[in-house]
Each structure stands twice: as C-alpha cells, then as structure tokens.
N, C-alpha and C positions, 0 to 999 in steps of 0.2 A: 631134373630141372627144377629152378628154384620159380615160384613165383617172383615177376616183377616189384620193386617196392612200389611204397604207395605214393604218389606225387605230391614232394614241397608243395608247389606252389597251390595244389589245390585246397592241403590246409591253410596256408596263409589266407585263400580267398574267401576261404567260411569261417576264416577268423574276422576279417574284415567286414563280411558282411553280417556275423555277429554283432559286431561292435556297431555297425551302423544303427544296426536295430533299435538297440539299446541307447542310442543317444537319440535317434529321431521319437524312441518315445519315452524318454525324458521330455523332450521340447514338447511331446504333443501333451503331456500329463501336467507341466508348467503351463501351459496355456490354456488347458483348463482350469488350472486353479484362479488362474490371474481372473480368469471371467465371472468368477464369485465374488473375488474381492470387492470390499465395498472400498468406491476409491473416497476420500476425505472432501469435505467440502470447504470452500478456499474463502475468506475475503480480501479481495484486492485491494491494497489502501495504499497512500503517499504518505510514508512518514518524514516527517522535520522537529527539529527543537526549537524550544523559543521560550525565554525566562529558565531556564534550567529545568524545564520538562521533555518531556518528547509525544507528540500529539501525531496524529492521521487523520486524512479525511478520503472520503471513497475514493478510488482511481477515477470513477466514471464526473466524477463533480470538478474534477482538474483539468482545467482548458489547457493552462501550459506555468511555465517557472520563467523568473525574468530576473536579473538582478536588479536590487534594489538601490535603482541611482534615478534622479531625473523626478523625485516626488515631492508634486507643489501642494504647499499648505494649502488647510480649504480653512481660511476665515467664517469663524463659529458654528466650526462643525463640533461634533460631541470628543469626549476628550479620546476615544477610543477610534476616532477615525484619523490617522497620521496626515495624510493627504491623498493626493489623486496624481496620477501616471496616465502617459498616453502608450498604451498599448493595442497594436493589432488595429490600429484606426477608431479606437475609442478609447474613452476615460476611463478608466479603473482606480474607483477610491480602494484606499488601502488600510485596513484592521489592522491593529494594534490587539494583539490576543493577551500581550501581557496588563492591559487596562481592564481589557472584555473580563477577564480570569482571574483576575487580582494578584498577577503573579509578580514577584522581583524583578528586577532587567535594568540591564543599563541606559542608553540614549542609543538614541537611531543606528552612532555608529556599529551594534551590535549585530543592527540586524542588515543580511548581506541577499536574502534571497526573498521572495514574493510571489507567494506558492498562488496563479490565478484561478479561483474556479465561478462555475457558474450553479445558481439555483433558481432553477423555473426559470425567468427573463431576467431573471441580478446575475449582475456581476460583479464580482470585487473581488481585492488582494487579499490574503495573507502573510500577513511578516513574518519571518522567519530567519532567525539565526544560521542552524544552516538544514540543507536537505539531505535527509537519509537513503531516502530511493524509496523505489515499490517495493513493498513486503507482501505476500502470500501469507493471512492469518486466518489459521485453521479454524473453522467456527469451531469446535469441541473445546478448545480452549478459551475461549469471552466469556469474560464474569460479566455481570452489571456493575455501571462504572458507580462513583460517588454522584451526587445529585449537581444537576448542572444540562448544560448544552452539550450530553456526551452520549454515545452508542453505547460503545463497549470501554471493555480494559481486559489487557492482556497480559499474561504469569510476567513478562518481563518491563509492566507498567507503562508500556503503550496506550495513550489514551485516546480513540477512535470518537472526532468530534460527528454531533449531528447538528449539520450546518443550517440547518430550516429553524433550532434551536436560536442557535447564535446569531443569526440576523445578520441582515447587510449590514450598511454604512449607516440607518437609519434606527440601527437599537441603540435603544437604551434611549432613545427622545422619548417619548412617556408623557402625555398631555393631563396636565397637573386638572381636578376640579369637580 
C-alpha cells in the first residue's frame, strides 16, 4: 500500500497564510516607522505678484480676494493708498505695494485682483496683479529676507510680507517736527 499524497490545497493554504504574514508585518513595521518620523513643519501663506515680484502674506491675515473693479479714489490720501472699495458691507481702502516697495508696475489697469486681509481691527486691500493660491512653505527652508516690511524669503524668492510692518492705509503719513 502506498501512502496517500500530501494535499494541494493545504500547501496552497500555508502558502497563503505565509504570505499574509509577511505583508501584515510589512504594514505593521511601516507604521512604525512613520510614527518616528518627524513630520515638517509648514507655513501657510497666499502668494500673488505684483510689479514683477511675487510676495505672500499669512493665510490666517486673508479675510477673502475680490476683483479689482468698483475702487473710488480717496482725495489726499498718501500716494501708496489707490482708493477704497465696498466690501462685505464695509470700506476697504486699498494698497498700492508697488508705491509701499518701490517697485516698477504699470497703471491700475495691471492690477486685476485685491488680496483683503485683516491686522488687529484694520482692514485693507492688497493689489495684486494676479493670485497664485496657498502654498505650504516648509519652515527649514526661510532665509531672512532683505530689510524692509518682510518675514521670510524662500529658495524660489517668495517674499513672505509682515503686515504690522507695512501698515494700513495710514503709512507712511509721518508727522513732520
């Protein structure tokens, strides 16, 4: 009499249950790794151009973006204030960053967007050529920018304003004496 063979299918099933093995601890050995990882720490910014740069200011300082249409002159405001808008049921004067900055730039028609944000109880625009969207910038990468109303700058010359710097609608008046 011969012995029986050895059953197919019950090597297929400790092959199978081999293999489970070996990939449920893969997953569990990945997931410990991941829980060491130090994960990057982020800043959240709005970037836009405007004069042939590209500027940001925090997410959290950005009330909203409006297009830039429907803005009345303000009669002997500073040269760096363009005018005021009614937004959201109030007035929002609006900055001229290429005055603020001393930067090149055409006439109003260039500028298309009006990044609004708020500091402390101000509010006012931003002009902007156009908007780039929210970028995730890694802090390991911000240098310190050049001297000025700036936070950071970043490898691909991202210039991250600091708005408490830059002033409302009321820099740059300067009482002479």
């Amino acid at each position: 009499m011969t012995s029986p063979p050895s059953s197919p299918t019950g090597a297929v099933v400790d092959a199978v249950a081999q293999k489970r093995r070996e990939v449920l601890g893969a997953r569990a050995r990945a997931l410990a790794e991941s829980r060491h990882e130090t994960h990057q720490e982020v800043l959240s910014v709005l970037a836009f151009q405007v004069g042939g740069e590209r500027y940001a200011v925090l997410i959290q300082d950005v009330d909203h973006i409006i297009e830039a249409r429907g803005i009345s002159p303000l009669p002997g405001a500073p040269r760096h204030v363009i005018g005021a808008l009614a937004s959201r049921s109030r007035v929002v004067p609006v900055l001229d960053l290429r005055q603020l900055l001393g930067l090149e730039g055409g006439g109003m028609s260039d500028l298309g967007k009006i990044v609004v944000v708020e500091v402390g109880e101000e509010c006012f625009g931003l002009a902007a050529e156009t908007v780039e969207g929210r970028k995730e910038l890694p802090k390991s990468e911000l240098s310190q920018p050049p001297p000025g109303p700036f936070l950071f700058l970043t490898p691909d010359r991202l210039t991250v304003l600091e708005l408490e710097q830059l002033g409302g609608p009321g820099a740059g008046q300067q009482e002479q004496g």
